[in-house]
C-alpha positions as CSV (number, residue, x, y, z in Angstrom):
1,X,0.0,0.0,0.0
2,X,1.6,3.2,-1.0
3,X,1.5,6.4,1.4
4,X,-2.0,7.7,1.6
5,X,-0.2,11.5,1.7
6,X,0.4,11.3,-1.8
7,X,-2.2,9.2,-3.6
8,X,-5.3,9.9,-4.2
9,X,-8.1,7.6,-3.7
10,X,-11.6,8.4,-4.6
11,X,-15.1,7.0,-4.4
12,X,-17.6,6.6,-7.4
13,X,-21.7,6.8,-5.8
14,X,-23.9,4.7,-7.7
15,X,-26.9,5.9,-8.9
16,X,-30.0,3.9,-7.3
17,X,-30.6,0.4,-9.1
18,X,-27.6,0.6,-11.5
19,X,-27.7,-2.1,-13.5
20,X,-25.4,-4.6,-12.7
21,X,-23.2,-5.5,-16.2
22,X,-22.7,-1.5,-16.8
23,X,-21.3,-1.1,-13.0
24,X,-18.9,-4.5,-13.7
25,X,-18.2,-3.3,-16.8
26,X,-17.0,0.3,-14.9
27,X,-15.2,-2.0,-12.3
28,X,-12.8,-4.0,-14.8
29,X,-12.2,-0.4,-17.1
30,X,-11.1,1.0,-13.4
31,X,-9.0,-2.2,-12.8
32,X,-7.4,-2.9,-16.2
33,X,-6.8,0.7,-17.0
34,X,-5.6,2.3,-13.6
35,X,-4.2,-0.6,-12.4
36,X,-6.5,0.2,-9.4
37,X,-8.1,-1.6,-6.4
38,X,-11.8,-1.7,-6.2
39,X,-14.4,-2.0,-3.9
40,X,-17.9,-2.2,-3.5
41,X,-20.1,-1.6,-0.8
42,X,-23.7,-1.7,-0.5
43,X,-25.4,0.3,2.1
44,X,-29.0,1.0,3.2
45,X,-29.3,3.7,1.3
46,X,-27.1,4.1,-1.7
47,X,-24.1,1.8,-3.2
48,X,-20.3,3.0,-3.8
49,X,-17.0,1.8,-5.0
50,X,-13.9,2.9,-3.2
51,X,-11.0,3.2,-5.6
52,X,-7.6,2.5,-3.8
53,X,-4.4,3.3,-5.4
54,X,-3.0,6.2,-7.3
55,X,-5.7,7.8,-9.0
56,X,-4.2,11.4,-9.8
57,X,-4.5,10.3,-13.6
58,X,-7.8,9.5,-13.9
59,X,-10.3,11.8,-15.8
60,X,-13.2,12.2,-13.7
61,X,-15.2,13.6,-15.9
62,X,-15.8,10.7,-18.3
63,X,-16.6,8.2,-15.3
64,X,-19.0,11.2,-14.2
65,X,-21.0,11.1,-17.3
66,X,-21.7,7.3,-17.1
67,X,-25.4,6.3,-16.5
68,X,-24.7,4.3,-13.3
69,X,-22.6,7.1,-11.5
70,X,-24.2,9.7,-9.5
71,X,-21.2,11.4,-7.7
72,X,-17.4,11.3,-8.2
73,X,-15.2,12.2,-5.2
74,X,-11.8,12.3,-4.1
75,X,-10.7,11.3,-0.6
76,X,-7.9,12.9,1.1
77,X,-7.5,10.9,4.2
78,X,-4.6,9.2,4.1
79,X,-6.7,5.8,6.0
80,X,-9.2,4.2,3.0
81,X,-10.6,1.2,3.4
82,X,-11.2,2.2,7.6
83,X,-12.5,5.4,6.5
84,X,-17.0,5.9,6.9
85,X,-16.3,7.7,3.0
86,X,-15.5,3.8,1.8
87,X,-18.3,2.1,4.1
88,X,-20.8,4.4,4.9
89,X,-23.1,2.2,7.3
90,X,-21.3,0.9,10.2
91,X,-19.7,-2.3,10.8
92,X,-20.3,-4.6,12.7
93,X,-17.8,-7.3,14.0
94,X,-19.0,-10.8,14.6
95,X,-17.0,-14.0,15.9
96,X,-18.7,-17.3,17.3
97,X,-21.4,-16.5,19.2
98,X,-21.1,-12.3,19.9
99,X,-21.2,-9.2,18.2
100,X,-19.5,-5.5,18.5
101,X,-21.4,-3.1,17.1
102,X,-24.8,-3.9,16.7
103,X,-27.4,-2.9,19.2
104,X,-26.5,-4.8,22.1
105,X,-23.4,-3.1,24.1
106,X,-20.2,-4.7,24.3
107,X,-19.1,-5.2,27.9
108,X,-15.8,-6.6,28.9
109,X,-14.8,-7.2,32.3
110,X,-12.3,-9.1,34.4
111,X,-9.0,-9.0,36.0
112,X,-6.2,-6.7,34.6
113,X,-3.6,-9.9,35.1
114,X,-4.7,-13.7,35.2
115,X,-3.5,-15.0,38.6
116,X,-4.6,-18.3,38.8
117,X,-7.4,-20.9,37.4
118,X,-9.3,-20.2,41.0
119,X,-9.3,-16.4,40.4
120,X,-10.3,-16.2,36.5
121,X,-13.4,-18.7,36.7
122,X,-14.6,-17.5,40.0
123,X,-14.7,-14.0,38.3
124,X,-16.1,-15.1,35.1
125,X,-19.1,-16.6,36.5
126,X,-19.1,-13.4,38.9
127,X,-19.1,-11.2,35.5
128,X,-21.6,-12.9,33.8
129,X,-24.0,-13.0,36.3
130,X,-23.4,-9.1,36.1
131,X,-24.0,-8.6,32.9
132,X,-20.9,-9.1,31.0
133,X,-20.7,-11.0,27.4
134,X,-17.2,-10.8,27.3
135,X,-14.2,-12.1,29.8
136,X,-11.2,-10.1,29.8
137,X,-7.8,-11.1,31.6
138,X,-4.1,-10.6,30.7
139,X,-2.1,-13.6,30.2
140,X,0.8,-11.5,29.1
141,X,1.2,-8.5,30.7
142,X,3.3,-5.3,29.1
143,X,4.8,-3.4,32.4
144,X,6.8,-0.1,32.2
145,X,9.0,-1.9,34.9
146,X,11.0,-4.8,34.2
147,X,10.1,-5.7,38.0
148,X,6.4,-5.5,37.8
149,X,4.4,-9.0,37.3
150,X,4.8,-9.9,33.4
151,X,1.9,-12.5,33.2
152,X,1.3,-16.2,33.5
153,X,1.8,-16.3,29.3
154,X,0.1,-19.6,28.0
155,X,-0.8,-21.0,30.9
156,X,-2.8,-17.7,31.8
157,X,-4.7,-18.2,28.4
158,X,-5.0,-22.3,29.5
159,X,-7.0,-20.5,32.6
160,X,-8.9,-18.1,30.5
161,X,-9.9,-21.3,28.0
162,X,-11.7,-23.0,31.0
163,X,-13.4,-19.8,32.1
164,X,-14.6,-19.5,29.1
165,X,-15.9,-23.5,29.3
166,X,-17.5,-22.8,31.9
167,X,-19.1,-19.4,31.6
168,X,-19.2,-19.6,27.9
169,X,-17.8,-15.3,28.1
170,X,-16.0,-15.0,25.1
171,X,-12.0,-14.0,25.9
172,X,-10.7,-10.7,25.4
173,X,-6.7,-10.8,25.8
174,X,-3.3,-8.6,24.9
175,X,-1.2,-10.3,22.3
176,X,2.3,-8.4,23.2
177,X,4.5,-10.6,20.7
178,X,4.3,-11.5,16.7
179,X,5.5,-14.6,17.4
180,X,2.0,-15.4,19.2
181,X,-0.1,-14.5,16.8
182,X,-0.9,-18.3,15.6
183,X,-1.4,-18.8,19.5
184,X,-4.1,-16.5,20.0
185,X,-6.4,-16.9,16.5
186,X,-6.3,-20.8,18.0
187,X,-7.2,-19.3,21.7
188,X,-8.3,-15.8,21.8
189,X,-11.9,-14.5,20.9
190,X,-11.2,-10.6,20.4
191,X,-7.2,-10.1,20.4
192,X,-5.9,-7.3,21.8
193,X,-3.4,-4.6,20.7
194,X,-2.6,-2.2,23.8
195,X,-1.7,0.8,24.0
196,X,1.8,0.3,23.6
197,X,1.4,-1.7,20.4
198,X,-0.7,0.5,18.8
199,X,2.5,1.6,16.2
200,X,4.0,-2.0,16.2
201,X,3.3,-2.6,12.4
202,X,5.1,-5.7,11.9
203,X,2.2,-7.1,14.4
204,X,-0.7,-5.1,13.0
205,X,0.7,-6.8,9.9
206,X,0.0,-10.2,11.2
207,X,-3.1,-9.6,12.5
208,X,-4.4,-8.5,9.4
209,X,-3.4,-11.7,7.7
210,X,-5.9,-13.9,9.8
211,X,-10.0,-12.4,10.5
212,X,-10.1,-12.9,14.4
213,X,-11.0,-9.8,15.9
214,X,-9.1,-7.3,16.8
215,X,-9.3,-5.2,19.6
216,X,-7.1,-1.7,19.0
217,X,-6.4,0.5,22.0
218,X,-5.4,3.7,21.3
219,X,-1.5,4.5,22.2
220,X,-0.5,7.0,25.0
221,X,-0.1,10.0,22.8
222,X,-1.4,9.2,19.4
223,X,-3.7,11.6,17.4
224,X,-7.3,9.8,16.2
225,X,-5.8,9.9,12.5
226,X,-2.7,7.7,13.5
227,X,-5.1,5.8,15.7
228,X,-7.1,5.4,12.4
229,X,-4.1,5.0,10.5
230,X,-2.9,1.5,12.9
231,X,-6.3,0.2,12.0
232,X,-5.7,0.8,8.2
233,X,-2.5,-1.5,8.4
234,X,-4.5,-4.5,10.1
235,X,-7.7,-3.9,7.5
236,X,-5.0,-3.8,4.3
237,X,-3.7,-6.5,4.8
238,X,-7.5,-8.0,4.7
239,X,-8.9,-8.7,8.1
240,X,-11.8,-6.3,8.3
241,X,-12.6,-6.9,12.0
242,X,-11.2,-4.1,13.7
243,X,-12.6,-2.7,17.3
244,X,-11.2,0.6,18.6
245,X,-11.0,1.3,21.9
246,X,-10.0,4.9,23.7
247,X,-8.7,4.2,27.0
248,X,-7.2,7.8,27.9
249,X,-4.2,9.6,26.3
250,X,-1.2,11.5,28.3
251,X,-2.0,15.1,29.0
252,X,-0.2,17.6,31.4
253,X,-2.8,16.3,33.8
254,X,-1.7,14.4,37.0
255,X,-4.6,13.9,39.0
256,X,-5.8,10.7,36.8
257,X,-3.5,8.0,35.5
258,X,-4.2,9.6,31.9
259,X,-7.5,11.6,30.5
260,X,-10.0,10.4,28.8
261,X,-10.8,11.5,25.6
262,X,-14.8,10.9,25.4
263,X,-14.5,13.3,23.0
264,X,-13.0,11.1,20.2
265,X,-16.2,8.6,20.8
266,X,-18.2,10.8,18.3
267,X,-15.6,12.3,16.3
268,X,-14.2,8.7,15.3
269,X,-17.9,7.7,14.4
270,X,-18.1,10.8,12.2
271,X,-14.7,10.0,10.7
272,X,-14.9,5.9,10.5
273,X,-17.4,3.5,10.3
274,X,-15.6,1.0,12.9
275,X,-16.7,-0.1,16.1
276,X,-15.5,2.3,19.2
277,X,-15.4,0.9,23.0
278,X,-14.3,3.2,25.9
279,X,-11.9,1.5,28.9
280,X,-12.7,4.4,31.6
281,X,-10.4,1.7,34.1
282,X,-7.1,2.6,32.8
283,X,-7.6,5.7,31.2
284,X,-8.4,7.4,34.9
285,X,-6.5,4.6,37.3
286,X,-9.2,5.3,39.8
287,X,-11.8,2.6,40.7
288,X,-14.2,5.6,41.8
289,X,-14.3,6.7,38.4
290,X,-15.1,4.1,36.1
291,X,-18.6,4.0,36.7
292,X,-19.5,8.0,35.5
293,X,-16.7,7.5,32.8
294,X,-18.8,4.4,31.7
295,X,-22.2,5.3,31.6
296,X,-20.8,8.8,29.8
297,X,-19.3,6.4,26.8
298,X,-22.5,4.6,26.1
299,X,-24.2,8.2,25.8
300,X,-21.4,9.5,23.9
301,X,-22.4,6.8,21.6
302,X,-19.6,3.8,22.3
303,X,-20.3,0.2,20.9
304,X,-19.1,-0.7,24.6
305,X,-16.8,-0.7,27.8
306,X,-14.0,-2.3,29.3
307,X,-13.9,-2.4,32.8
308,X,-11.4,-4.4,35.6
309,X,-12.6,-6.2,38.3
310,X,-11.2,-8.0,40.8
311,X,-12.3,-10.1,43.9
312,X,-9.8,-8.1,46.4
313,X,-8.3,-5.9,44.7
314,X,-5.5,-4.5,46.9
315,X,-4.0,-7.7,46.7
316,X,-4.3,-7.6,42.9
317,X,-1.2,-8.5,41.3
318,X,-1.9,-5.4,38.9
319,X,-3.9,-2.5,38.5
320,X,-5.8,-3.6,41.9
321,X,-6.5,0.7,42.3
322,X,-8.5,1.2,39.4
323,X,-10.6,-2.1,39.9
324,X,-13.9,-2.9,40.8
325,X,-15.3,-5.0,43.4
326,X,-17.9,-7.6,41.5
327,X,-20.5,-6.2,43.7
328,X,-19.9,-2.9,42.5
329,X,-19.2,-3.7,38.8
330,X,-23.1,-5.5,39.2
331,X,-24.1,-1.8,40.3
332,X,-22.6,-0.1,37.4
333,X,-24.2,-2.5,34.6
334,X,-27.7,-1.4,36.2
335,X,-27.0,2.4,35.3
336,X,-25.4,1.4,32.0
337,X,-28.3,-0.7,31.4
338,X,-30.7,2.4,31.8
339,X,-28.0,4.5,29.6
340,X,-27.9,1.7,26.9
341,X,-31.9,2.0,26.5
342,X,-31.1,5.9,26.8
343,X,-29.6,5.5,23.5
344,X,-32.0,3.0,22.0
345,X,-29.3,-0.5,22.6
346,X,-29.6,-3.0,24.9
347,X,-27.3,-4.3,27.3
């Protein structure tokens, strides 16, 4: 894929019941002539092809006149095939047995780190009976400090597999290495890319070579557009199933761990037609604050939330500070529940 900064894609809008063999016969002049990618998509209210590749020499004007065109328009953005412009209805990401996107919220919840067997089912089954359709839990665990627990690694997923057997909770978990990548799309329901990872394109690479879901946080100080732009790597190379999820960027501000950017909820909606969940846990750091921070995403229109809970948290062997106690966590899926129909989903 060349850099977006200096080609320019474009999208053709089809006229309303454009017959089929003159709209082929448009696709393979684009494709034979241009040497350009193209794609359709069908929406609910009109149909458009999103031309990829270097299209500064085409002459608009002809493919304007056709009878099956209605509009002709260029597309600066340097992200394409993650950008609303290419797929103007939203997507929605399926796997076995859930969606992320569709009316019913997303809501992931767990530990921050997978301690033990003991630990992970006994809060699955706490979870569930909450409210939550997905499990989350890191098996391996990115620390700033080399000192800092690094994760149970394979045997943490082994413990997330029989959660999941016997809650039937989808997993959510943080692939930290390319070299696990085969691991998790045999393990690992939603795969996620933290914050960290977010610019690791030799593992956004990967990921886009296999259609598990991906989970993509956004990283500490990126802008929306490169958030937008990490997603474009794993969507190239042809995995379509990309969540993103804003869990607080670094600001001058010290009173929370980072600040969340609720903001970006309705501004990557506008921009993208991808999936957006909010993780108010580690954006703030503070247990306190998850629950406003939560219910605020699902009104600021997010697909869903990530939050952390854990049975004793000050003994948590991460993050115990910004975790929830499951008694608590069942509190807060009541409000969201209310601020889910608020917004015409269901939880």
């Amino acid at each position: 894929m060349q850099d977006g900064r200096t080609e320019k894609s474009m999208i053709i809008i089809l006229k309303p019941g454009a017959e089929k063999q003159k709209v082929d016969d448009l696709i393979r002049f684009l494709q034979s002539e241009y040497s350009l990618e193209v794609q359709r998509m069908d929406g609910v209210n009109y149909s458009i092809l999103g031309l990829i590749g270097d299209t500064s020499a085409l002459d608009t004007e002809p493919i304007q006149e056709r009878s099956v065109v209605k509009k002709v328009m260029r597309v600066q953005e340097p992200y394409k095939k993650v950008n609303r412009a290419f797929h103007p209805d939203d997507t929605v990401v399926q796997g076995s047995g859930f969606t992320i996107g569709a009316e019913r919220l997303a809501v992931m919840a767990g530990p921050c780190s997978v301690e033990s067997e003991e630990q992970i089912v006994s809060l699955a089954r706490k979870v569930k009976a909450a409210g939550a359709n997905f499990l989350r839990g890191g098996a391996f665990k990115p620390r700033t400090s080399p000192y800092n627990f690094q994760g149970l690694g394979e045997e943490g997923l082994k413990y997330l597999e029989t959660a999941k057997a016997e809650t039937g909770l989808p997993i959510v978990t943080e692939i930290t290495n390319v070299e696990h990548v085969e691991l998790f799309v045999r393990k690992v329901d939603v795969i996620q890319v933290g914050a960290r990872n977010m610019q690791n394109f030799a593992l956004l690479r990967e990921l886009g070579k296999t259609k598990t879901p991906v989970l993509l946080k956004r990283g500490l100080s990126a802008t929306i557009e490169e958030w937008l732009m990490s997603a474009e790597y794993i969507a190239a190379g042809g995995n379509p199933n990309v969540v993103l999820c804003e869990r607080g960027i670094r600001t001058f501000e010290t009173a929370t761990r980072n600040t969340l950017d609720l903001s970006a909820v309705p501004v990557v909606k506008r921009m993208s037609h991808l999936p957006v969940i909010v993780d108010p846990s580690h954006a703030t750091g503070l247990w306190w604050a998850v629950e406003p921070l939560a219910v605020a995403a699902v009104c600021a229109g997010a697909d869903g939330v990530m939050i952390e809970v854990h049975e004793s948290p000050a003994e948590a062997l991460s993050d115990g500070k910004q975790s929830l106690l499951p008694e608590k966590f069942s509190s807060v899926t009541q409000k969201l529940k209310a601020a889910a129909e608020l917004m015409g989903r269901t939880l």
